[in-house]
VOTOR-497355 format. One record per residue (C-alpha): residue number from 0; residue in three letters; x, y, z. Coordinates in steps of 0.25 Angstrom, whole numbers, always signed. Example, Ala and Ser with C-alpha at 12.3 -4.5 7.8 and 13.67 -1.06 7.14 Angstrom:
<atom><pos>0</pos><code>ALA</code><u>+49</u><v>-18</v><w>+31</w></atom>
<atom><pos>1</pos><code>SER</code><u>+55</u><v>-4</v><w>+29</w></atom>
//
This chain:
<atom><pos>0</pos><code>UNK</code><u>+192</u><v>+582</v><w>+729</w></atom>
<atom><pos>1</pos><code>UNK</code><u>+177</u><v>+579</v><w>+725</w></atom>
<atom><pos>2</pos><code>UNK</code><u>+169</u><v>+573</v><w>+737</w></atom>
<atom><pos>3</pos><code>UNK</code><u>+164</u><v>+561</v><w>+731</w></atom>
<atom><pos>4</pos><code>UNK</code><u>+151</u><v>+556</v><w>+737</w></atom>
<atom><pos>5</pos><code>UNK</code><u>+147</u><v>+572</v><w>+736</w></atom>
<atom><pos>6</pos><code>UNK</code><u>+149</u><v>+574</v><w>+722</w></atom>
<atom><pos>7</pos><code>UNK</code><u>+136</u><v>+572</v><w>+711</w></atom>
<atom><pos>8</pos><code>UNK</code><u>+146</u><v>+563</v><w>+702</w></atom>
<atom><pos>9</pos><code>UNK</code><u>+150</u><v>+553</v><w>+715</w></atom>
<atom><pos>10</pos><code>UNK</code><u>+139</u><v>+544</v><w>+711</w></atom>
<atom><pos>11</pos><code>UNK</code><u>+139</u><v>+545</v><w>+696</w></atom>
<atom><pos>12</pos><code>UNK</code><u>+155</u><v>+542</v><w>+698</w></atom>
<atom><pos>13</pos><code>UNK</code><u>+155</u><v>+530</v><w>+709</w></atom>
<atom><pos>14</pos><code>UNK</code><u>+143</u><v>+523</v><w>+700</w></atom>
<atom><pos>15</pos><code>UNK</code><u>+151</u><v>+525</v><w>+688</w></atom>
<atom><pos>16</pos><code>UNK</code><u>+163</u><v>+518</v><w>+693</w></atom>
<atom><pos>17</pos><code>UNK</code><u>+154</u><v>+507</v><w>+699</w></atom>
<atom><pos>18</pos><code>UNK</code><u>+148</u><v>+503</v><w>+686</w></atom>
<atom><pos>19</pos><code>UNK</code><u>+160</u><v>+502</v><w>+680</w></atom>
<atom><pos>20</pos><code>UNK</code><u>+170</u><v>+494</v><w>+689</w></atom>
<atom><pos>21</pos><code>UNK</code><u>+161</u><v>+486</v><w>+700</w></atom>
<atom><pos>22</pos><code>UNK</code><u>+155</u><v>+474</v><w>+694</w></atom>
<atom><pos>23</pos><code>UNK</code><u>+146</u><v>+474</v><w>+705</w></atom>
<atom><pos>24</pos><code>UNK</code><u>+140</u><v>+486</v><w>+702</w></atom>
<atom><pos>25</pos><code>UNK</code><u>+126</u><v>+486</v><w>+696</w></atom>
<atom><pos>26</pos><code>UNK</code><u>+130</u><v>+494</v><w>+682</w></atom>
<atom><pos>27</pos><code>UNK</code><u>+144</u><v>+485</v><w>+681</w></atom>
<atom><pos>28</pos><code>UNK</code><u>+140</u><v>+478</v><w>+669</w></atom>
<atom><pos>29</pos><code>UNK</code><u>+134</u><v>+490</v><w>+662</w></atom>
<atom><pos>30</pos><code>UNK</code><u>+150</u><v>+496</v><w>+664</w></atom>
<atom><pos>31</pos><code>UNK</code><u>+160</u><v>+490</v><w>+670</w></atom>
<atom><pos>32</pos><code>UNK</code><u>+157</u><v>+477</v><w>+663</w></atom>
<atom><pos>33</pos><code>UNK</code><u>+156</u><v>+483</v><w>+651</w></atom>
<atom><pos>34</pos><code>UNK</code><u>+172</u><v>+487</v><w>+653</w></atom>
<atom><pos>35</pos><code>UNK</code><u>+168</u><v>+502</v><w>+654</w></atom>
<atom><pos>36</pos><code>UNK</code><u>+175</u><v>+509</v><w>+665</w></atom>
<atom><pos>37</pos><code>UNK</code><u>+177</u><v>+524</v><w>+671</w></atom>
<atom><pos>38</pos><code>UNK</code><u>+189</u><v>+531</v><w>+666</w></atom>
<atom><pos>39</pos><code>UNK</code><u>+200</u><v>+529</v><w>+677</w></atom>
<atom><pos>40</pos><code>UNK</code><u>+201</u><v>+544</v><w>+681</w></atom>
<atom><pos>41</pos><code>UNK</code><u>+188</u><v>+546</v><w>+684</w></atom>
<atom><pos>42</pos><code>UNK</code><u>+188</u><v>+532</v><w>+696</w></atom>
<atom><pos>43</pos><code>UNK</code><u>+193</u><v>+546</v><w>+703</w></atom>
<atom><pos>44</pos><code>UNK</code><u>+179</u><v>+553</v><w>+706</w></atom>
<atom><pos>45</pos><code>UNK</code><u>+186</u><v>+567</v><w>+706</w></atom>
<atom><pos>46</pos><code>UNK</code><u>+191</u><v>+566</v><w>+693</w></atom>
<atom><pos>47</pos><code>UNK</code><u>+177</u><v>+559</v><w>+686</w></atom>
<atom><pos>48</pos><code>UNK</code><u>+171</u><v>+572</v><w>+692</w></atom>
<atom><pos>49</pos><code>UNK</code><u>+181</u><v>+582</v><w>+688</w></atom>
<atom><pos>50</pos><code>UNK</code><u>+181</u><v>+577</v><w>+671</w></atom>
<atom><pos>51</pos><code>UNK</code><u>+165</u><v>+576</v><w>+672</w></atom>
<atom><pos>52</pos><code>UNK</code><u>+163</u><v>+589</v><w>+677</w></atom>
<atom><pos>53</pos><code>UNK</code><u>+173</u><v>+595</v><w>+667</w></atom>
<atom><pos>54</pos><code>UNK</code><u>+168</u><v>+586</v><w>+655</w></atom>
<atom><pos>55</pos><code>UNK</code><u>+152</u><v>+585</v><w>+655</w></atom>
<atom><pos>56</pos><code>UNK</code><u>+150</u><v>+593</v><w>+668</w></atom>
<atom><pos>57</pos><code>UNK</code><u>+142</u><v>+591</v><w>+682</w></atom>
<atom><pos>58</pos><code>UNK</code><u>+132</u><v>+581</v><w>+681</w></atom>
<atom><pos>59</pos><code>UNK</code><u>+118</u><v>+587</v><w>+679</w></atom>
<atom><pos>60</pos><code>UNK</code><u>+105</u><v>+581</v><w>+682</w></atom>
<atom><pos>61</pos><code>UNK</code><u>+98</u><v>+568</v><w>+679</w></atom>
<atom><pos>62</pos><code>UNK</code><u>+111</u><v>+564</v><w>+671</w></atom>
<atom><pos>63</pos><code>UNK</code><u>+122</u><v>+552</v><w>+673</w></atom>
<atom><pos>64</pos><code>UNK</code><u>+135</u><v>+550</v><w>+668</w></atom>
<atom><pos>65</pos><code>UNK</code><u>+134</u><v>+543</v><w>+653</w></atom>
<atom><pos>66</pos><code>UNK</code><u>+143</u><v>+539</v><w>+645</w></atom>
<atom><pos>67</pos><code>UNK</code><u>+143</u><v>+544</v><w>+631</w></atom>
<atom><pos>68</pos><code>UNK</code><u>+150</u><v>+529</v><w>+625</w></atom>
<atom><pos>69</pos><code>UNK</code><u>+141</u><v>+519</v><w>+633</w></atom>
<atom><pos>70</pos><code>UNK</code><u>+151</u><v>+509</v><w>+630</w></atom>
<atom><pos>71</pos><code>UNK</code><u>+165</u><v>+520</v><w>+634</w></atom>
<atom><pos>72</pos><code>UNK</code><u>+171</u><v>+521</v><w>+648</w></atom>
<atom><pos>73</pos><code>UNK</code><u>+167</u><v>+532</v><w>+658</w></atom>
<atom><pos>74</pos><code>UNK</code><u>+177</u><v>+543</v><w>+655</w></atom>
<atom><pos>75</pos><code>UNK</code><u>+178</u><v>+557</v><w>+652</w></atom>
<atom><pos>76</pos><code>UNK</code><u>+173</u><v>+561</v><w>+638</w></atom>
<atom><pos>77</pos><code>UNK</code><u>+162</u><v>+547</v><w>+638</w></atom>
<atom><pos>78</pos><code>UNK</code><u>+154</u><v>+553</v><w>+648</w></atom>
<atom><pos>79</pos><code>UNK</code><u>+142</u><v>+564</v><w>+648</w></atom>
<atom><pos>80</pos><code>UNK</code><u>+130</u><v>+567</v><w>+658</w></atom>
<atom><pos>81</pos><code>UNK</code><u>+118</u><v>+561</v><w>+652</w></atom>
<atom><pos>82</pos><code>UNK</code><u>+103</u><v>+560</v><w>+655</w></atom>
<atom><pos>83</pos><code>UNK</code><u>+96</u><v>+543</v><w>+659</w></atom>
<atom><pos>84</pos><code>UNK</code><u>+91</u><v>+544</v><w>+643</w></atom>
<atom><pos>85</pos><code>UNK</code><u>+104</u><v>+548</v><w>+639</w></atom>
<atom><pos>86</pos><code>UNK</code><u>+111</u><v>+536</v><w>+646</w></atom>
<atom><pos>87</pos><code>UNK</code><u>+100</u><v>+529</v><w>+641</w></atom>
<atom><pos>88</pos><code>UNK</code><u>+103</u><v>+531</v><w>+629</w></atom>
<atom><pos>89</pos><code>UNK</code><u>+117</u><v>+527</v><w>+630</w></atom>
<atom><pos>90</pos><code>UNK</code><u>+116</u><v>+513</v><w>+635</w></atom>
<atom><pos>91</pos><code>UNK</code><u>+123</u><v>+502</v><w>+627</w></atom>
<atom><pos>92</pos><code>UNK</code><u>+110</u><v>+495</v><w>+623</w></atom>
<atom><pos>93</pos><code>UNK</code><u>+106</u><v>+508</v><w>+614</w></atom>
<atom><pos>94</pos><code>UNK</code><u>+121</u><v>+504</v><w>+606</w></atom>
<atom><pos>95</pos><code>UNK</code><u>+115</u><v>+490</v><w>+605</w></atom>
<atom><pos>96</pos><code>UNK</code><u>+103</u><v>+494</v><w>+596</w></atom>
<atom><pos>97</pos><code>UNK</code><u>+107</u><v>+500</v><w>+582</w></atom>
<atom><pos>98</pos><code>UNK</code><u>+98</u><v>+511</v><w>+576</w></atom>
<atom><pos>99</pos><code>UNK</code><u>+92</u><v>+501</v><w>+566</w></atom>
<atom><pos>100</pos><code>UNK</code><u>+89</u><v>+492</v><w>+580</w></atom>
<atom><pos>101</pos><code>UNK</code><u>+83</u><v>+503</v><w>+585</w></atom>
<atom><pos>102</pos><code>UNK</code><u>+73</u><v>+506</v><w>+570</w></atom>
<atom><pos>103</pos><code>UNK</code><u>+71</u><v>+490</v><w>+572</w></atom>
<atom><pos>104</pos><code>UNK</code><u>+67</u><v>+490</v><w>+585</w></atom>
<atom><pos>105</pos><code>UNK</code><u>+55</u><v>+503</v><w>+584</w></atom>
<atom><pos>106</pos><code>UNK</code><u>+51</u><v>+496</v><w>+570</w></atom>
<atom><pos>107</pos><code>UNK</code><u>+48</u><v>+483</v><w>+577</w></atom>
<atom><pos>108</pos><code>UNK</code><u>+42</u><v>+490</v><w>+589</w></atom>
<atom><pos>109</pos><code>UNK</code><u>+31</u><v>+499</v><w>+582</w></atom>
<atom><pos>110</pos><code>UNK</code><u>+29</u><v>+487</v><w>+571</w></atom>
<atom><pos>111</pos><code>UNK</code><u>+21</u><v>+482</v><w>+585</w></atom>
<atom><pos>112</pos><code>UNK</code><u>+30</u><v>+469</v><w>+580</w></atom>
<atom><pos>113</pos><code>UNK</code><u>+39</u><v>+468</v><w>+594</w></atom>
<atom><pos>114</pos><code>UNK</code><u>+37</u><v>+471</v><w>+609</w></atom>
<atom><pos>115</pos><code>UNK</code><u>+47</u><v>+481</v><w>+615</w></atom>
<atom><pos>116</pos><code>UNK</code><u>+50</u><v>+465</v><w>+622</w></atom>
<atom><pos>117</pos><code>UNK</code><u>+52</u><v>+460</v><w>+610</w></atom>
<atom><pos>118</pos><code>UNK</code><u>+62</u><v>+470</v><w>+604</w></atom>
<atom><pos>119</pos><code>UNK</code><u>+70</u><v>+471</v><w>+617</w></atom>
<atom><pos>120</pos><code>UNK</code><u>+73</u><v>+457</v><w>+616</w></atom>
<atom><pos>121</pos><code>UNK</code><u>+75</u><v>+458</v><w>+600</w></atom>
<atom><pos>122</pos><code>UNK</code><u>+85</u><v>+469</v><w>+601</w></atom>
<atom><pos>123</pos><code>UNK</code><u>+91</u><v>+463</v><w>+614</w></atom>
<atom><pos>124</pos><code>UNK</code><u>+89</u><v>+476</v><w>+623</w></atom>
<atom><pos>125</pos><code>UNK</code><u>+80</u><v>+479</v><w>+635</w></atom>
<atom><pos>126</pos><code>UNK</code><u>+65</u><v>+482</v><w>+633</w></atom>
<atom><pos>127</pos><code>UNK</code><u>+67</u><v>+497</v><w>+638</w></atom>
<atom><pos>128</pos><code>UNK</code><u>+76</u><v>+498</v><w>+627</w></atom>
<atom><pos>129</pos><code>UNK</code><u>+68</u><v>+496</v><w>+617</w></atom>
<atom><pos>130</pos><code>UNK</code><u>+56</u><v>+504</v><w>+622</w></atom>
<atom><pos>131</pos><code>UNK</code><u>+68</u><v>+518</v><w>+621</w></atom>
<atom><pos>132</pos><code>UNK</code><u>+69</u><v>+514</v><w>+607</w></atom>
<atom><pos>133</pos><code>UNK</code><u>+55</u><v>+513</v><w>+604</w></atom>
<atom><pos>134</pos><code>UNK</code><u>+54</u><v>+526</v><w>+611</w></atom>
<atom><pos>135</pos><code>UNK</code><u>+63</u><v>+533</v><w>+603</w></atom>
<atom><pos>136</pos><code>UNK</code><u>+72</u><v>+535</v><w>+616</w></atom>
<atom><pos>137</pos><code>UNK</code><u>+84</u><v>+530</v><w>+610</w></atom>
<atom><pos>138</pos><code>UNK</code><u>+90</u><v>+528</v><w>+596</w></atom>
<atom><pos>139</pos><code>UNK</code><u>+81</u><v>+540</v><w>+590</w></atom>
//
């Protein structure tokens, strides 16, 4: 038996859980509301720990849990040790903008036409956004 509090994954399991079954937990909407849910043998920290270590190993670093389908469950075979930019880059917004959005939205910026403001509204995404497409920092 793995002492919970002790272990490096406690905290990474224990958030993961919160998000997706308490409603009162900041990141709920973001998951559980979104009907995606942990797989139910990992609710059991010992066994989460043991198919993470033997599928993408011990968690390294600056990384966090991502999963590889934004939109998929937190099971065994969705998951992967990502870095922030990473994860970033896997958020549902970046689903929302196609490729020919993206071309759209560099053309109408460096025509000196729209504001970053203006395009975020336009395309219905946040102003940070937009400024990581005109940087090249996704959808290269």
């Amino acid at each position: 038996m793995i002492a919970k509090t002790r272990h490096g994954l406690y905290d990474l399991w224990y958030n993961m859980l919160q998000r997706c079954y308490n409603p009162k937990y900041k990141g709920y909407k973001n998951y559980g509301a979104r009907g995606i849910v942990v797989c139910p043998r990992w609710h059991v920290f010992n066994n989460f720990v043991a198919d993470i270590e033997a599928s993408i190993g011990l968690h390294r670093g600056l990384k966090t849990l991502d999963r590889i389908d934004n939109d998929g469950n937190y099971e065994p075979g969705n998951v992967r040790w990502a870095t922030m930019t990473e994860q970033t880059n896997n958020r549902r917004v970046l689903t929302k903008l196609t490729k020919e959005q993206v071309a759209e939205i560099r053309a109408k910026y460096a025509s000196g036409a729209y504001s970053q403001r203006d395009l975020a509204k336009l395309y219905r995404v946040s102003q940070p956004w937009i400024w990581r497409v005109i940087k090249n920092e996704v959808h290269k």
